[in-house]
N, C-alpha and C positions, 0 to 999 in steps of 0.2 A: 428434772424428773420426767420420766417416758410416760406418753398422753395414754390412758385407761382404753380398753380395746373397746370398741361401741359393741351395743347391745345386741344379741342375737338377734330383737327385733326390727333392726334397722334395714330395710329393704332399698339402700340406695345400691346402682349398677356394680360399685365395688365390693361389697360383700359378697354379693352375689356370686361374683366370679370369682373370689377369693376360698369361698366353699366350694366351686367346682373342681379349681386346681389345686388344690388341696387334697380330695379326694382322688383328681387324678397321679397328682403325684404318689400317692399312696399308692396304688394300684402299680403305678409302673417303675419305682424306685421303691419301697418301703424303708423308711427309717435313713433317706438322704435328704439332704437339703433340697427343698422345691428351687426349680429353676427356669427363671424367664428372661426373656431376652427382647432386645430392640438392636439394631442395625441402622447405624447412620452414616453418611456418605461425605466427607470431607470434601466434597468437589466444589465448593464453593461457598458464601455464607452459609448455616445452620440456620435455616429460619422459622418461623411462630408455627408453621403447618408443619416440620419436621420434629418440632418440641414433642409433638401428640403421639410420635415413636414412641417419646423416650417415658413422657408422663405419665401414659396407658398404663405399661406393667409397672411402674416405679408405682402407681396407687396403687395397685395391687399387690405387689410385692408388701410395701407398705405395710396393708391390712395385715397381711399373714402374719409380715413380724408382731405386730400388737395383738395377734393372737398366742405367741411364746413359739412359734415353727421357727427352722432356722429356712433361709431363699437364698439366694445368690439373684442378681438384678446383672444379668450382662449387657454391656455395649460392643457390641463390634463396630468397629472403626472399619467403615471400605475403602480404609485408604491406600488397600493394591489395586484398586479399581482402575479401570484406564480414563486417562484424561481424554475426555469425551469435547470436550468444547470451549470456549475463554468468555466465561459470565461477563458480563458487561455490568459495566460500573462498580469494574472493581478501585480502590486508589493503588496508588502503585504496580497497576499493571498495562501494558503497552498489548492492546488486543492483536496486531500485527505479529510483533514479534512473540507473546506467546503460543502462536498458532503451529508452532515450528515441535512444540512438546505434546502436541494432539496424538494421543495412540499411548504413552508412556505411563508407568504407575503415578498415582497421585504422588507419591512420596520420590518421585524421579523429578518434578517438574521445580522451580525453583521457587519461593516463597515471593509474595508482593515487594515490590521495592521499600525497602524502608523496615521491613519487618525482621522481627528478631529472632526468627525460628526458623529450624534449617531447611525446611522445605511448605511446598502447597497445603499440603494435607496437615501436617502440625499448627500450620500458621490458622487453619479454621477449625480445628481441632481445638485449640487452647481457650478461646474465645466462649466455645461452647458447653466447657469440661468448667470457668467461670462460672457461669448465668447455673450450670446445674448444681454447684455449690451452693450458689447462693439461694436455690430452689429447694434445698436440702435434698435432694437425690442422691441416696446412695449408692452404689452402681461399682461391679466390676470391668474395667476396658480392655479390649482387645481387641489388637493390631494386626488386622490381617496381612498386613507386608511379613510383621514378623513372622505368625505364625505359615504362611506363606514362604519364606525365604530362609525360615531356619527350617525346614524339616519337618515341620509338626505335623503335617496334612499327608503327607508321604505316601503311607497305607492305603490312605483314604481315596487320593487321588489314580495309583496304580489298580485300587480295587472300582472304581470309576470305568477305569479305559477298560479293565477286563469286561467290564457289564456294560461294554460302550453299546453293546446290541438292542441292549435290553431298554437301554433308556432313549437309544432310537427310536424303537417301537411308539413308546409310549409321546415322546413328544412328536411322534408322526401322526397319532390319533389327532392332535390340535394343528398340524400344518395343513391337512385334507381339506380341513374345517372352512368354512368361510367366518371371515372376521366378524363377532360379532357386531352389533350397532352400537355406534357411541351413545351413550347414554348422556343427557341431558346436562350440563355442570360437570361431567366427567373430563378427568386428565386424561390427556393423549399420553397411553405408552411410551414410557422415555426408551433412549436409545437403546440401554443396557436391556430392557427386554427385548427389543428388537433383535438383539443379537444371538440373546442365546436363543431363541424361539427361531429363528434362522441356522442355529448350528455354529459351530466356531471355523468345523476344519475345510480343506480344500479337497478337489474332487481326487481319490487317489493312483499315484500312479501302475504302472500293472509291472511293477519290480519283482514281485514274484513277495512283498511284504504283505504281513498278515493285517492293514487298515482294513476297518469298515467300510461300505461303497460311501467314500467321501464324508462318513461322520466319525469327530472327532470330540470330548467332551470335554478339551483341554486346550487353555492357549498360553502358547510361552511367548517371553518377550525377549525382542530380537538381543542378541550378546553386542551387538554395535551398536544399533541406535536407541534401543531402550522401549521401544515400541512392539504393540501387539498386532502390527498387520503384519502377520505369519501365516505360513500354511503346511500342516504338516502333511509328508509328502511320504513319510513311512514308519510303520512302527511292528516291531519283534516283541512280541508278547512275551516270548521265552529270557530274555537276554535285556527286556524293559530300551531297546536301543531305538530313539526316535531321533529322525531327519526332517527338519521345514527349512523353508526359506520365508524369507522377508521381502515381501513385494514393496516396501519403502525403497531400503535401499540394495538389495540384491543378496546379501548377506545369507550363509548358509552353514549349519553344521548339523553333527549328528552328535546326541547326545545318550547316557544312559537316566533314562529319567529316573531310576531309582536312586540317582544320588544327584538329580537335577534340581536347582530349589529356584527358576527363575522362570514363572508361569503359575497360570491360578487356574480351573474347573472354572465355565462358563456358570453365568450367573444361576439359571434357573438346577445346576445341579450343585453349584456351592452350596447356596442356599439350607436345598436339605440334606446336604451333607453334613453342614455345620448342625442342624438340629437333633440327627444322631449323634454325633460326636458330644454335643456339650450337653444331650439328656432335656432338650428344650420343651417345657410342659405348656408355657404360655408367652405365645407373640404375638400382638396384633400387625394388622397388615392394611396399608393403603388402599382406596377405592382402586388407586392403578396395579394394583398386585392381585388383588382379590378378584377381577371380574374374569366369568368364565376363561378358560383355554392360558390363564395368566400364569405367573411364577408361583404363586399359594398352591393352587386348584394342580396344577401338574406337579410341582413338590410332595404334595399327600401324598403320590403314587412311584414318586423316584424316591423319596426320603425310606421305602421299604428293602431300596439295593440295599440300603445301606448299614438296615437293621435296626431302624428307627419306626419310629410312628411322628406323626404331624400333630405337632403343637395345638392345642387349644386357641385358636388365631380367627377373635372379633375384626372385622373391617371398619376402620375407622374414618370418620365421614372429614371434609377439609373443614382447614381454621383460615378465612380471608379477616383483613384489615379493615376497618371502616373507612370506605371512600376510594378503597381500592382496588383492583382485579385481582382474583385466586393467585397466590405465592409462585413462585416455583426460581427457586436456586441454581437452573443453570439461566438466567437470563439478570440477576444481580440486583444489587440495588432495593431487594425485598428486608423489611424489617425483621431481625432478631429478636432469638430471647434477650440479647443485652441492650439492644434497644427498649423493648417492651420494661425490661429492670429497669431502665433509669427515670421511667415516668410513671411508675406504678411500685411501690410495695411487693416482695415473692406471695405475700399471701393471697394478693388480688389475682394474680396471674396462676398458685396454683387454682383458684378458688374457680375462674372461667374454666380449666380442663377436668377439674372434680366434679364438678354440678353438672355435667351435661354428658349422658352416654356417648360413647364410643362412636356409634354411627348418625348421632345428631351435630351436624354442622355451627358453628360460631364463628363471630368476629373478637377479637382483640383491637379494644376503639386505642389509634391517637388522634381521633378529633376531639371533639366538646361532649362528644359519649361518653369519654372517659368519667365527665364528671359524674355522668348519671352512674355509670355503673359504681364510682365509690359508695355515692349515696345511696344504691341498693346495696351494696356491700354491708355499709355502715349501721343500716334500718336490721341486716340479717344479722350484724355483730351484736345489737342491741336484745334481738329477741331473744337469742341464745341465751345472753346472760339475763334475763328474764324470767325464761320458759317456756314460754310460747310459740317457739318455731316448731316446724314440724321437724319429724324425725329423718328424714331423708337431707333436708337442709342443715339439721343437726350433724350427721354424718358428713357432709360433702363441707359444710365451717371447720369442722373438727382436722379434717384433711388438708385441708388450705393452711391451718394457722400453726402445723406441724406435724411430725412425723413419730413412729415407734420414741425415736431417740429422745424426744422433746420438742419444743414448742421453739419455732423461730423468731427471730428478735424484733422487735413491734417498736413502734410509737410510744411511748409512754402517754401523750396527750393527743389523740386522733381527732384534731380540729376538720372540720370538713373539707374535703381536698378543693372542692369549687374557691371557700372561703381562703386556704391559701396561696389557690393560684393567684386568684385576686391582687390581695396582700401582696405576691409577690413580684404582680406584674407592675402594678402601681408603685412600689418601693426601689424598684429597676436595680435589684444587687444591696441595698443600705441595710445591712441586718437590724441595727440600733431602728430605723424605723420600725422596718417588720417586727421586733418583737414588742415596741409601742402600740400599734395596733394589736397587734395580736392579745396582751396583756388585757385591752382595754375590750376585749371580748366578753368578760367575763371578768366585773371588774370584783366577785365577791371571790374568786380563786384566779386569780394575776399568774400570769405565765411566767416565771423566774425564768427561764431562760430561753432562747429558740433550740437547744437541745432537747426539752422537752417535746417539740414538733418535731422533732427528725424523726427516720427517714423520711419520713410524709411529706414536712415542707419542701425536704429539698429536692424530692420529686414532681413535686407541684412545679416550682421552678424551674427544673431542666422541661417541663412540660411546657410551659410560657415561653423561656427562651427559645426551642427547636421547634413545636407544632403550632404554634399560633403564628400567621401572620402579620407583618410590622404594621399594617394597614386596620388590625383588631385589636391592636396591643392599645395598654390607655395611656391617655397621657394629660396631667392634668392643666389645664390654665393656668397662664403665669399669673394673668391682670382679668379682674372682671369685666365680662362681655356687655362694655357700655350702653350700647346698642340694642343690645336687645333688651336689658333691663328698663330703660328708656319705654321700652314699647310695648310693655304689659299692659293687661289691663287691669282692674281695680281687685277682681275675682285671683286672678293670677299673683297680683305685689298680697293680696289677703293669706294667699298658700304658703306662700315664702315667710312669712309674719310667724304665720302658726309653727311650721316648721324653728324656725331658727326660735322663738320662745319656749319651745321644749328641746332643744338640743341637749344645756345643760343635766336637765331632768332626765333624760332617756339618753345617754350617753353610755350604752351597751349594743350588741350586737338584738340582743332582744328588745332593745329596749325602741333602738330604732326602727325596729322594723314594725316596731308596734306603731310608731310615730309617723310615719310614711306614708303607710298602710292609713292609719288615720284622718290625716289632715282632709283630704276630700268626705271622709264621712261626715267631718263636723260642719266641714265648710257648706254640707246641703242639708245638714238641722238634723243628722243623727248622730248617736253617743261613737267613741273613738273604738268602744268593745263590741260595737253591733256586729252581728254575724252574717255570712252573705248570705244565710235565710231570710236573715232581715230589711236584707237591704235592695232596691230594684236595680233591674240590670246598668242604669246609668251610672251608677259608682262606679264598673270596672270600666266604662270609658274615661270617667275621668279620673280614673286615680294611673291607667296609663296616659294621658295629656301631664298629668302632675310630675309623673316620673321622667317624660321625654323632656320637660323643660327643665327638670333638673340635672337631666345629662348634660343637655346643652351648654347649661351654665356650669358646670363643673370640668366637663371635658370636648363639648366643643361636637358631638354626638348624639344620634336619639338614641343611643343604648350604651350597654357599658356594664363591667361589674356590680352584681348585684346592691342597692344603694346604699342599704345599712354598711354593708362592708364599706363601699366605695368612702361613704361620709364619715366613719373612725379612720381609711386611710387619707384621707386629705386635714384632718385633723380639726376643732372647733376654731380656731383663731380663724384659719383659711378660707373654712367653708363660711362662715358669717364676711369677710372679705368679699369671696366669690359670687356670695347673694345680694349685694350689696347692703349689707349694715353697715 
């Protein structure tokens, strides 16, 4: 069933914008499909700060649909783009020898070794085209080799060289310029603006052909080596006939580019050229796009050759990692969205890019964040089905847990994710335990099977396996710590008493945690329900002493998964062992 459109009252950042472009599509198409667009770049993994391309307008597109409008969500693939550099820490790639494909379209260079796809740009392409399935992004793709190499651009690009004057001008108001100041947490403009903001062509020669003085807005790739260090060196406006050479390898011909399909329009006039051509009402754009003199801000003004107007285009602030420095995809080894799926739920990941505007910055936790953010998840899943969230969290839950088409596939039993990493890390793989535990959570509704916890559990789990280290992982006592039980004292063997004589009795996850919690209240003359109004600040010293010697004795530890968990997963026989009874 397709999820009800929210309320007009709902003032989260997607409605908002979804009633902008809505009306502006009206205005400049009436009676077409609205149409937005994201642009991503195959040059290497797709990662968590590139996601924010695509999940921008995909929420917005979104909304529209659940409003009954019909959108189009395009993706352009830049996988004609030239291979600019060899990411590091790729597997299957030899940084040496792929340095030799540097200059050629993505789709020229060969795929990782070992991979199953016929080149660069498909093999990170596939990966990415996954993780958005699984995010329910719906989305149109588009291949710019193709449209590129079959002809599509054709017009576009000879109506380019004709206005190659014009669009001189204008990117020569920002070369005059002085650069402005990097701003604080700002990206360094990647190379691809560097270039076109530099011009593509060489200076030209005085053959009596009708070039610009050295500005060119077009680069072809050489016919021998595949590469874009070219320079064109003449071109006949009348007869479309252009001549470069190739300073790689010396390489030179003359072609008619009206039937030429091997060369793309430098970036800053692709751009909006592509935003005329596909009728682009809404794109967001990177802090590295959007700051003065960039590809946005001079696009507005080239995207008019072309008979276009500029996109509706919010600047979208970066998405870092917890515990690690800001992303960026030509240097490798940066987390995915299919990293991000396998230790997270799609609705947690969409739920971090829905709840937070465009130009407010976030992390995507895989440390021990992670856990907080379920349990803020989990607290926001509850109010909803309550009523008591507010209405912007309403909207932004609503967005997360699915799209126009329907609601994505959940959990049937959403046990706490902390409580199943636990669970999972303690049971090291033995499902038959994990669902013993887990059952014995909740011993009035018994968990019939651990399908019931999927996907959840087994996110928990691949979270335990890959982000925790072996050094945190638990591990419980084979034989009770002689030693130290020997050497309590009277106060301390009285804790372990109280404890192990309510195990039976409070043999739940609540039950325990009441009992734990307890045992120091009674052991200093208050009731086990006293509340920490009630109680003076000594309690919470010693009910952590209480809890570190029971790490100790269980796994050898002053810490460890939380203990009601920890004590249903070592099981009553063992844990009355380990205490010594």
């Amino acid at each position: 069933m397709p999820i009800v459109a929210q309320s007009t009252e709902t003032t989260d950042w997607v409605s908002r914008f979804a009633d902008e472009v809505i009306e502006e599509s009206e205005r400049r198409a009436p009676g077409k499909p609205v149409v937005v667009a994201s642009g991503l770049s195959p040059s290497g993994p797709i990662h968590l700060g590139n996601l924010r391309e695509a999940m921008t307008p995909h929420l917005v597109a979104d909304e529209i649909r659940r409003r009954g409008h019909q959108v189009r969500h395009l993706i352009s693939w830049d996988d004609y783009d030239r291979y600019r550099k060899v990411p590091k820490g790729i597997a299957g790639v030899d940084e040496e020898s792929y340095k030799e494909h540097i200059g050629k379209p993505l789709t020229s260079v060969p795929a990782p070794k070992g991979s199953s796809h016929p080149n660069w740009a498909e093999h990170f392409k596939a990966a990415m085209i996954e993780s958005l399935a699984e995010l329910g992004v719906e989305f149109d793709g588009i291949s710019q080799t193709e449209q590129y190499t079959t002809g599509v651009y054709r017009d576009q690009i000879l109506h380019a060289i004709k206005h190659r004057g014009d669009i001189d001008a204008i990117l020569d108001q920002y070369r005059t310029k002085k650069a402005p100041a990097k701003k604080q947490g700002q990206k360094p403009v990647d190379d691809a603006e560097l270039e076109a903001a530099e011009g593509s062509g060489a200076a030209a020669e005085d053959d009596g052909s009708s070039t610009a003085a050295g500005y060119f807005p077009y680069k072809p790739y050489c016919g021998n080596c595949e590469k874009d260090l070219t320079a064109v060196t003449s071109y006949d406006d009348d007869s479309t006939e252009l001549t470069y050479a190739c300073t790689a390898c010396g390489f030179s011909e003359t072609v008619r580019l009206e039937e030429f399909n091997r060369g793309k329009l430098v970036w800053k006039v692709d751009w909006p050229m592509r935003w005329a051509y596909e009728g682009v009402v809404f794109e967001p754009s990177g802090v590295d796009h959007s700051s003065p003199g960039s590809s946005f801000q001079v696009g507005g003004q080239i995207v008019g050759i072309f008979g276009g107007t500029q996109p509706i285009g919010p600047m979208y602030a970066f998405v870092g990692i917890s515990g690690m420095a800001k992303m960026s995809s030509s240097k490798g080894g940066v987390p995915t969205p299919a990293d991000a799926l396998q230790i997270m739920e799609p609705q947690l990941l969409r739920w971090l890019y829905a709840r937070r505007r465009p130009n407010q910055s976030f992390k995507v936790a895989f440390d021990q964040e992670i856990q907080r953010l379920y349990d803020e998840w989990d607290r926001l899943d509850a109010k909803v089905a309550d009523g008591s969230a507010l209405p912007a969290d309403v909207a932004a839950h609503a967005r997360a847990v699915g799209t126009a088409a329907g609601e994505l596939p959940r959990t049937p039993r959403p046990m706490p994710y902390r409580t199943l990493a636990s669970v999972a890390d303690i049971t090291a793989g033995h499902e038959d335990q994990a669902l013993r535990i887990l059952s014995e959570l909740d011993p009035e509704q018994p968990l019939a099977s651990l399908d019931e916890a999927r996907p959840r559990y087994d996110k928990a789990e691949a979270w335990i396996n890959t982000h925790v280290p072996a050094d945190q992982r638990t591990i419980v006592r084979d034989e009770p710590d002689a030693e130290l039980l020997k050497s309590l004292d009277e106060a301390s063997q009285q804790s372990l008493r109280l404890l192990l004589d309510g195990l039976a009795e409070h043999w739940s996850l609540d039950g325990l945690t009441h009992l734990v919690y307890g045992v120091p209240k009674v052991q200093a003359g208050f009731s086990a329900d006293a509340t920490p109004k009630e109680l003076p600040p000594e309690i919470k010293t010693a009910q952590r002493s209480f809890f570190a010697l029971l790490y100790h004795l269980l796994v050898g530890r002053d810490t460890g998964p939380r203990l009601p968990t920890l004590l249903l997963a070592v099981g009553q026989d063992r844990v009355r062992a380990l205490l010594g009874q």
